[in-house]
N, C-alpha and C positions, 0 to 999 in steps of 0.2 A: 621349439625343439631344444630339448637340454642336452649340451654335452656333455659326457661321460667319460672323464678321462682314459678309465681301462680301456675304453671302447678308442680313444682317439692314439695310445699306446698300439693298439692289436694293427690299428688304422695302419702307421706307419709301417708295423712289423711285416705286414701285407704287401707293402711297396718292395720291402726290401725283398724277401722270399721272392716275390715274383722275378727278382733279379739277380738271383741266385739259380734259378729255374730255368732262368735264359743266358749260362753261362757267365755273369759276373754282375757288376753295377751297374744297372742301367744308366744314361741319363737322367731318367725321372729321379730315382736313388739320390744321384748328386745334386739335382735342382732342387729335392728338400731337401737335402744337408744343409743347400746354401742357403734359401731362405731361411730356413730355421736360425743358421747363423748371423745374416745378416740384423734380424730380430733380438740380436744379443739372448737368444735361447729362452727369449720370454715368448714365442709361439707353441704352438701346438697344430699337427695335423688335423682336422678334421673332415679333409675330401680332396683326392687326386683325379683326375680324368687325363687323360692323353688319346691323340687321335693323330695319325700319318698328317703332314702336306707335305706337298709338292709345288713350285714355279717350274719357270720353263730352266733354269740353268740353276736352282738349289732341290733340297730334299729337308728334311728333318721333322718335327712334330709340334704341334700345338699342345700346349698344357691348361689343363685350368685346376687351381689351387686354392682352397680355401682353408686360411689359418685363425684360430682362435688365438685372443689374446686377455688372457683371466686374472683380474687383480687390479691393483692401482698403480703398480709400477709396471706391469704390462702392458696397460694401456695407454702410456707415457711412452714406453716403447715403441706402442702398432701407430703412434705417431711420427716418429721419426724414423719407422721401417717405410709408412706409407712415404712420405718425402722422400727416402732413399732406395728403393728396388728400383723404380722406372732409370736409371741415371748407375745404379753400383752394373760395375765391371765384373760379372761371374765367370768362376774357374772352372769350368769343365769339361775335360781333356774328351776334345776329339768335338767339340760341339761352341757354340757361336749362338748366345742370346741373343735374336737379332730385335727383339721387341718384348717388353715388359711392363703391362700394364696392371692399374689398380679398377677394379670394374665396378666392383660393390665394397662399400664399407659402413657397417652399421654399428652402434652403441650402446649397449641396454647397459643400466645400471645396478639393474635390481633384479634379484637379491643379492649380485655381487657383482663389480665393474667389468665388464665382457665389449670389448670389442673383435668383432669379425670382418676379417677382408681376403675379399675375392679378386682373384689374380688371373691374368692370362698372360700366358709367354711363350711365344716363338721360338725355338730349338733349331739351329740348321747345323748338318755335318759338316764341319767343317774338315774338307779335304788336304 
């Protein structure tokens, strides 16, 4: 599957309008900001999913995030993004990363250095 930058731009743009649509930032919104940032901005969106949980005494949402990372200094980067999301402390007012995992992470080099990594994270409201 190739990705298509314009296509992973529109990707994002999508996240954001849907939460503009639902009265302001969503969570989702600020959890790619933040990986994006924590990625030193050398990611790319390529797939959001979110889905409700519930326990018996929290609430909040499951995420699954899949970012691109295109070049030879990005993939230097989805190295030391992988090492650090499970463990970085995220900001996102009114919510509580309570789990952040790397699920899949693969390598192609050719025709150009592409590393892809697949993410799940835990969201709870924090009251």
């Amino acid at each position: 599957m190739l990705n298509d930058p314009a296509q992973t731009r529109t990707m994002r743009e999508a996240v954001r309008e849907s939460g503009r649509l639902h009265g302001g930032r969503r969570p989702a919104n600020r959890l790619i900001d933040a990986l994006i940032a924590v990625s030193g901005s050398h990611a790319e969106l390529l797939s959001h999913s979110e889905r409700p949980w519930a326990s018996a005494t929290f609430t909040g949402s499951r995420h699954q995030v899949t970012l691109t990372f295109t070049g030879l200094a990005a993939v230097s980067a989805a190295e030391h993004f992988i090492e650090a999301v499970p463990e970085h402390e995220f900001q996102i007012p009114g919510q509580l990363v309570a789990d952040a995992a790397v699920i899949e992470a693969s390598l192609a080099m050719l025709p150009e250095p592409k590393f892809t990594v697949a993410l799940e994270l835990l969201l709870l409201e924090d009251a």
